[in-house]
N, C-alpha and C positions, 0 to 999 in steps of 0.2 A: 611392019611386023614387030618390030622391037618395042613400039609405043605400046601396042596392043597387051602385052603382056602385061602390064602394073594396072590395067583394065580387068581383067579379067582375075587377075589376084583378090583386086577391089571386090570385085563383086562375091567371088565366095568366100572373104571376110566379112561380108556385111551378112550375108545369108546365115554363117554360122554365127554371129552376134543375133540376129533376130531368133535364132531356135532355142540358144543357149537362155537368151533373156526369156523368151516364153517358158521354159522349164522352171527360170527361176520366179518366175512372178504364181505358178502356179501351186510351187510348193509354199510361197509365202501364204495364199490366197488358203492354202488347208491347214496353215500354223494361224491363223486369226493376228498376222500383223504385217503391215507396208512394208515394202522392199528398203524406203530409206532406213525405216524404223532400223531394219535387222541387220544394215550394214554399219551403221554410224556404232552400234557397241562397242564390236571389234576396232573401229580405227580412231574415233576421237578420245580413245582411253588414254589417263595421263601418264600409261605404265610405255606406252611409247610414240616414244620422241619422235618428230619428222627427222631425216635425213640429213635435210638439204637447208639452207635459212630460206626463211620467207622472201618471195621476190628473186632467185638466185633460180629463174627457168630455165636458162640454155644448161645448166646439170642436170638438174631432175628427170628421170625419167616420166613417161607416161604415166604411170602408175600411182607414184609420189602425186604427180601434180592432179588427179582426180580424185583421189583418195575424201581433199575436204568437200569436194563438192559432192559427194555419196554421202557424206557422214555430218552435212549439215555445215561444211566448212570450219568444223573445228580450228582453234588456237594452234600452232607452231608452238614447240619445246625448242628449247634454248640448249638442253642439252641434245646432241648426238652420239646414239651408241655407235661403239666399236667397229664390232662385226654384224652387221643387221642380217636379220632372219632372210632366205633366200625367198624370193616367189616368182608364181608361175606366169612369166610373163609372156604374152602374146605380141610379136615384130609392129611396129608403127607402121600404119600404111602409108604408100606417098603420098606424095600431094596431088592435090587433083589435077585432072588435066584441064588445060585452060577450057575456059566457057560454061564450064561446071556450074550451073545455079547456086545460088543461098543457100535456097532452102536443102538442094540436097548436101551440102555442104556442111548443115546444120546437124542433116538427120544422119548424117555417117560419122561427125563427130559424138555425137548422143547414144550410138553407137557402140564406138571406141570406149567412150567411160563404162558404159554398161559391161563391158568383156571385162575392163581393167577391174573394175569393181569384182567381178563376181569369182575372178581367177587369183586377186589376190590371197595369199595365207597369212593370217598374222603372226607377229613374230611372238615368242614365247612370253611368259610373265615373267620381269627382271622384278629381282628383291629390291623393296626401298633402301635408299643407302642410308649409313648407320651414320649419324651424329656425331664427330669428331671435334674438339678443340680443335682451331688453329694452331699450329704451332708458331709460338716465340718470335716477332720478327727480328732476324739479325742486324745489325748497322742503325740499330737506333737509338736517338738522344733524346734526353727531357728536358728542356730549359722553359722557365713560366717567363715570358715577356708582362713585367710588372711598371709598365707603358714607361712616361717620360713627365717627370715635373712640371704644371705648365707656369706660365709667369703669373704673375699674380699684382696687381693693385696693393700697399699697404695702408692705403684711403680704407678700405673695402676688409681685407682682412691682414692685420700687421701683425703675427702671428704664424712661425713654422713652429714644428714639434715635431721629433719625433726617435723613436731611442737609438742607442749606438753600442756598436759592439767591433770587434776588431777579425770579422772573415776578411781572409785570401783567397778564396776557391777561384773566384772568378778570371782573375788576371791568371795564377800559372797554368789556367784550362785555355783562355785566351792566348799565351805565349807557348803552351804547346802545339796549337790549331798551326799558330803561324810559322814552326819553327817547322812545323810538316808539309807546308805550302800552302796554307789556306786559311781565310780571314773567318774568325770564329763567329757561329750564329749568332745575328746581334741579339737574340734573348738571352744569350750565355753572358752578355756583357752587364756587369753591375757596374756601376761609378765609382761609389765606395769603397769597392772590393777591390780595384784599380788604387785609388787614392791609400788606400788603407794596408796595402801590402807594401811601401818605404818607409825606413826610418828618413826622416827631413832634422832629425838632432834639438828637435824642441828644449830646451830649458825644462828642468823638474821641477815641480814645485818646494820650494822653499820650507812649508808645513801645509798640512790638509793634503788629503789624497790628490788632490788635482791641480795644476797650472790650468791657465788658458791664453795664447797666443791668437790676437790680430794681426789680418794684413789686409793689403788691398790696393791694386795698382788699376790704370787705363787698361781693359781688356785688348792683347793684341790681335783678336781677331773677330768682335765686330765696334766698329764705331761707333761711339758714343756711349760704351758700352762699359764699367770697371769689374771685375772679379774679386769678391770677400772672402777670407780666408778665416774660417774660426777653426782652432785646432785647442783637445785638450789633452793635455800628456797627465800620464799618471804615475804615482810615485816607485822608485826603486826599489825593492825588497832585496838586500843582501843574501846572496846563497845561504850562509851560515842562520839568516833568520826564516829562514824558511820553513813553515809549518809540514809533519810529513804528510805524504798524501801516499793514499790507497786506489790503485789502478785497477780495473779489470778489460782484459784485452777483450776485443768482442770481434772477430775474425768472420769475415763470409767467406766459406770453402767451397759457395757450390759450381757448378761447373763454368758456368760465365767469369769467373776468376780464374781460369788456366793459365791466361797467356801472362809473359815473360813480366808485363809489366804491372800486371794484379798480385799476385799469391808470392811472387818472389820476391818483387821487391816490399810488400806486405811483412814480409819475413826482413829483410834487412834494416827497415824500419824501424820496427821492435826491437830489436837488437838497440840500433842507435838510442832509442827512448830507455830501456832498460839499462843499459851503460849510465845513461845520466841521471837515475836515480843513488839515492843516499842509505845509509841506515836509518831505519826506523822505517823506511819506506816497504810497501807491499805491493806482490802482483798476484794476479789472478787470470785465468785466460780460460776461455770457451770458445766453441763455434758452433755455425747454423748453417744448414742446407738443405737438405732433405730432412735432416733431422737435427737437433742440437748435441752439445757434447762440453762436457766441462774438461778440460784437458787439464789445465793446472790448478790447485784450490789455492787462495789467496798463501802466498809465498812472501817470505823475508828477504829483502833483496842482498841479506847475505847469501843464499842459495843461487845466486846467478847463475848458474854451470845448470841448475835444474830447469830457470828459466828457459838458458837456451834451447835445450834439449826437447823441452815442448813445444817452444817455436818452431823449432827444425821438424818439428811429426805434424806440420798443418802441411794436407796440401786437398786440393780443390777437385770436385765431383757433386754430383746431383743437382737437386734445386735447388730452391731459395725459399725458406720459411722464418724471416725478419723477426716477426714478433715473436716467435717460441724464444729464438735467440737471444733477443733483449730483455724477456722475461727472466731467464737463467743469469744472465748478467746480472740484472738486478740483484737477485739473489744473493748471489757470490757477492757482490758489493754492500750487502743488510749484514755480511757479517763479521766485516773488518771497519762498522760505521762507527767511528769516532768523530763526538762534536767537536769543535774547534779544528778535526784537519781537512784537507780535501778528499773528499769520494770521487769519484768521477768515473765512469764508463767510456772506452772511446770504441766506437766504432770505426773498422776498418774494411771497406766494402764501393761494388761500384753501385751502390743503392739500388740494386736490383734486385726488388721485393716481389714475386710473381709468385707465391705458393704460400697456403695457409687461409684459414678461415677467418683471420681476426681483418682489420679493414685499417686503411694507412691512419685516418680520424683515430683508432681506436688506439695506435702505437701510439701515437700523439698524444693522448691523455695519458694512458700508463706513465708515460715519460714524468707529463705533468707532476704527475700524483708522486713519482719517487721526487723529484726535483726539491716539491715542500720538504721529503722528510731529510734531506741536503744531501742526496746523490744526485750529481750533475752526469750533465753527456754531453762529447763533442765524437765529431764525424768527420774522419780525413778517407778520402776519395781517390779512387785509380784507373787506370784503363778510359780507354775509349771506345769507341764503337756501338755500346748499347748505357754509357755512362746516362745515370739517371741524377741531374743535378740537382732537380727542383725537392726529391726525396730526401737527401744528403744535407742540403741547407733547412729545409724545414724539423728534420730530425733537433741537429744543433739549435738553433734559434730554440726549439721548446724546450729544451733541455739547460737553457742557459750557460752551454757552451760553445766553443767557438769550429768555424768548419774550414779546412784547409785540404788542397788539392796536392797529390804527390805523383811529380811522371819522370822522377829520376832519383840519383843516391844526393847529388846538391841538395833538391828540393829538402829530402827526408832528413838531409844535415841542419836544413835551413830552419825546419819544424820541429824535429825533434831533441836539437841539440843548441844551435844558436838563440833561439825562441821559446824555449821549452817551458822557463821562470814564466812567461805570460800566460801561461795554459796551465801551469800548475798551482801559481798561486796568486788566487781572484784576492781583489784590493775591494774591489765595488760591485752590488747586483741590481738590476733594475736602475739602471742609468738612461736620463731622460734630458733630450737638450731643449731648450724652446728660444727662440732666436724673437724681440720683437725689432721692429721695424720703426721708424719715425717716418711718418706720411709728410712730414715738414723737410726732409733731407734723404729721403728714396721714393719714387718715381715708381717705378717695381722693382720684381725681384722672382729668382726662379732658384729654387735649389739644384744644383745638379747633384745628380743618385738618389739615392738615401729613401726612393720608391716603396720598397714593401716594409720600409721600419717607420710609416709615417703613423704617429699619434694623433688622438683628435685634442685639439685644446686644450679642451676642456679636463680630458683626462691627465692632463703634465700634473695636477697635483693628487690623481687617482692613484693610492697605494696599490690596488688592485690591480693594476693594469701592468702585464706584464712586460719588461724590457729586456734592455741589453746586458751582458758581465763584460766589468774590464781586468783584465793581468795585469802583473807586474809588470812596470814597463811599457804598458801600451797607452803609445797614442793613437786619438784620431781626428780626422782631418774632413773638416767640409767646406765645400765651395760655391759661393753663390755667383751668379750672374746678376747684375743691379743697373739700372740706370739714376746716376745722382743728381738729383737736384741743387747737392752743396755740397763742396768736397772738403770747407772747413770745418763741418762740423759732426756730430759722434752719428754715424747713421744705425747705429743697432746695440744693443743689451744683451747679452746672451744670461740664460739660469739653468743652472743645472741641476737635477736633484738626483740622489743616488742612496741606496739603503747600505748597511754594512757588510763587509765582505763577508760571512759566512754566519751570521746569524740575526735575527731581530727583520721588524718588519717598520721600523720607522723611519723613514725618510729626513735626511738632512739635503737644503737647498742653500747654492750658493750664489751671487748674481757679480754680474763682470762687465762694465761697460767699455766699449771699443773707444781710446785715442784718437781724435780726427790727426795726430802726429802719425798714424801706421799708414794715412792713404798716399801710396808713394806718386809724386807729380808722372811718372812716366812706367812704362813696363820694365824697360831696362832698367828704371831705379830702384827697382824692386826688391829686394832680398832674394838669391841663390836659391831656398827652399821653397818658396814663394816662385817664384818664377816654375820652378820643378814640377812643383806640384800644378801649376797653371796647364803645362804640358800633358801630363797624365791625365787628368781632368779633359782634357778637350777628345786624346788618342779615345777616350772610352766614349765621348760624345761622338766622335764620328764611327768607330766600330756599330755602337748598336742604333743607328741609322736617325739619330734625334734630328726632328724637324729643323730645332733650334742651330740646327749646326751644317745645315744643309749647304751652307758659300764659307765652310770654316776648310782650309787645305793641310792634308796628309803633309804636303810638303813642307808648310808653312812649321808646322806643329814635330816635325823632323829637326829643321834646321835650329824651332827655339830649343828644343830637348836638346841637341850636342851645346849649345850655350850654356845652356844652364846645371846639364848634370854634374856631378862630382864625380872623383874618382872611385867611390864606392860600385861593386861589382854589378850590383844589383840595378843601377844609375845606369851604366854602361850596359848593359843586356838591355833595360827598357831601351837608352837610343838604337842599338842594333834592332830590337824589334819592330820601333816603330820605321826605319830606314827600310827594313824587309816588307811591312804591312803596304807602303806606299808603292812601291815595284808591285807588289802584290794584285792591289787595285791598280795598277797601269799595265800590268800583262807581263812586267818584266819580272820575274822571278829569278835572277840573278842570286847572289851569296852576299847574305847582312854583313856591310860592313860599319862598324860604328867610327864614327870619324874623331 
């Protein structure tokens, strides 16, 4: 008696699908169009979404799952509405009782869809949705991986080139990564920028803007292997001769500069930079965000008390519109331009350009174009999180100033006060080194860093071809990886050429052959700064993941850095970093101690 019952349900389910579906086919038959024809409008419309994802049957109702086969099997939407339109649904009937044929099997499901079909309502017409920007992603960084130097033949080409200038950014972005617990993107790592951030206490030159120091010892970490050391230091300019130079602060206030270590320490920065200018000297200060804003007009740095006072009224809100900014700097900088002092714009910002019509190519030229008329620009950088590096070093480089990273008040002592003479007063512009090779006494040779400042040859004696500026005071330091055919004799020439420091477009070239007396029998025989610098050099080769340095150890490159640093602070913080970097990569995250 109880079986009977889901029999006799069946059957006047099926009776009223056969009347329902003859009603419907009858009214199609006096509209002059097919039943599919008239169901598929309503349900393959792109205005609504299935339910359920495609394939996901034990959810779907009957209804859903018939739907495409009425309507010609329409495509599934990827989107699912919310609340979906109710409809009129009819109970599933059970399943047959055993011994049920096919075919009736067939015709009772054929059945089911017809009811499902025709009792369906469709759901209302939802509005297209409206076109919104993305917003901003948070937590993110720019760094252009500008690959790895490969080795080279000097059979084939004996010939490097390429220009030089004195950025930091790279290493204090590096030594903050790690100082926070974490090994810095290896495209965040430049060589140079590593190498080029110690004083190593080179010798001045004697007369002419430049010395040049060789060295070069048995490389301690691969066999067979020496590392060349060309270094040029540039000459001293005395406070008292120091030409005045004309500032204009260029500040980002927009809202990505909030936090503790953008816009405040931005502010105390200035401060320390403004302290250490002189009389005769000037400042100027604007800012950009959503909009620009001149806040101080070029000021006599007797007025200091005014300066601060306009430092003190920056603080951070809205966007970021880069170019308006740097347009108004300009400006303000066209009208305290005296030939013979220095111009210079500095930018203070985490290069985070996202608003405005002009395009980053376009700031890029602008820049160009004042730089002829000798307004310079350099770019010091803050914050993390959404730090944009690759903007902040391209800025500088075309501005032929130099780019430095700040994530504390040392750092801002160390830029704006210790170092200041090298940023203010340029000795050299467009400096160009070209290193040649003897194929009779080098084997090869591989530059390490010095990736995005490479020239082509042929250009080392192209006036046109734009390069690097050096400060007062600034050395720089390159290292090659070589295998020697002969260690008693001169394996390289270095030439230099450089235009004058603040006007004239002719080029003077200087040429300096290497001592086979610099190549020292052993590492350890090596020279202290030498040795130093061999250290820094490798920490940056295994940071940014170079092939070349794939069997070279953390540990290794730890133990030569406590040998060889000095007591200089700066000496001492690299070995604590690199001692923290190697815990680091071994999981131990322990407290840097430098030994």
């Amino acid at each position: 008696m109880l079986r009977s019952r889901p029999v006799v349900a069946l059957v006047a389910l099926v009776t009223l699908a056969q009347t329902l579906a003859g009603c419907g086919a009858s009214s199609a038959s006096s509209g002059g169009a097919a039943e599919p024809k008239a169901t598929a409008t309503a349900d393959s419309d792109s205005s609504y979404p299935q339910q359920y994802p495609a394939g996901d049957t034990a959810a779907a109702p009957a209804e859903v799952e018939a739907a495409p086969v009425a309507a010609g099997a329409a495509a599934p939407m990827a989107q699912q509405p919310v609340n979906p339109a109710p409809t009129m649904m009819v109970p599933a009937p059970p399943p047959p009782p055993p011994g049920t044929p096919k075919r009736a099997e067939a015709s009772k499901s054929e059945a089911e869809r017809k009811v499902a079909v025709v009792t369906q309502k469709p759901s209302p017409q939802q509005p297209a949705p409206i076109a919104v920007a993305p917003p901003e992603p948070k937590g993110t960084e720019d760094y252009k991986d500008y690959g790895v130097n490969p080795v080279v033949d000097p059979a084939k080409d004996r010939l490097s080139t390429f220009a030089i200038d004195v950025d930091t950014a790279s290493y204090s972005i590096a030594r903050r990564k790690i100082m926070e617990g974490t090994l810095p993107p290896f495209a965040s790592v430049r060589a140079e920028e590593f190498l080029n951030y110690f004083d190593y206490n080179y010798e001045a030159p004697k007369s002419g803007p430049f010395a040049v120091h060789f060295a070069a010892a048995p490389s301690p970490f691969t066999k067979g292997h020496h590392l060349v050391r060309v270094a040029v230091q540039g000459k001293r300019v005395p406070e008292s001769a120091r030409k005045p130079v004309h500032l204009v602060y260029l500040v980002d206030t927009s809202g990505s500069m909030e936090a503790a270590d953008k816009i405040p320490l931005a502010k105390r920065s200035l401060k320390l930079l403004t302290n250490s200018l002189k009389k005769g000297d000037t400042v100027a200060l604007c800012t950009y965000a959503g909009n620009v804003r001149e806040v101080l007009a070029p000021t006599g740095i007797e007025e200091k008390d005014k300066i601060f006072r306009a430092i003190d009224d920056l603080n951070a809100s809205g966007s970021t519109a880069m170019a308006s900014g740097i347009e108004l700097a300009y400006k303000l900088a066209e009208r305290t331009l005296v030939k013979g002092h220095v111009n210079r714009v500095i930018v203070l910002s985490d290069g985070d350009a996202n608003v405005g019509p002009t395009s980053h190519e376009q700031i890029l030229d602008m820049i160009g174009r004042y730089k002829e008329k000798g307004i310079t620009l350099s770019t010091v950088g803050f914050g993390t999180g959404n730090y944009k590096d690759t903007m902040m070093e391209r800025l500088a480089d075309k501005g032929d100033g130099n780019y430095a990273y700040i994530d504390s008040e040392v750092q801002a002592k160390r830029v704006f006060q210790d170092q200041l003479s090298g940023m203010l007063e340029v000795i050299a512009r467009d400096v160009k080194i070209q290193v040649e090779f003897d194929p009779k006494v080098v084997k090869e040779y591989r530059l390490i860093g010095y990736e995005n400042r490479d020239i082509a040859d042929k250009d080392f004696r192209n006036d046109k071809v734009d390069a690097g500026e050096i400060g007062n005071g600034h050395a720089v330091t390159a290292i090659y990886d070589v295998v020697l055919k002969d260690t008693k004799a001169s394996p390289i020439v270095l030439r230099l050429r450089h235009k004058p420091a603040l006007a004239g477009d002719t080029a003077t070239e200087s040429e300096f052959k290497m001592d086979p007396a610099a190549i020292a029998a052993s590492f350890d025989a090596a020279g202290r700064d030498f040795r130093f610098a061999a250290t820094v050099a490798a920490f940056a080769e295994v940071l940014r993941q170079s092939p070349h340095a794939r069997d070279w150890s953390m540990k290794d490159i730890a133990r030569l850095a406590d040998q060889a640093a000095t007591t200089q602070s700066d000496q001492q913080e690299f070995v604590s970093l690199v001692h923290r970097a190697e815990r680091l990569a071994t999981g131990n995250q322990g407290p840097a101690v430098a030994r």
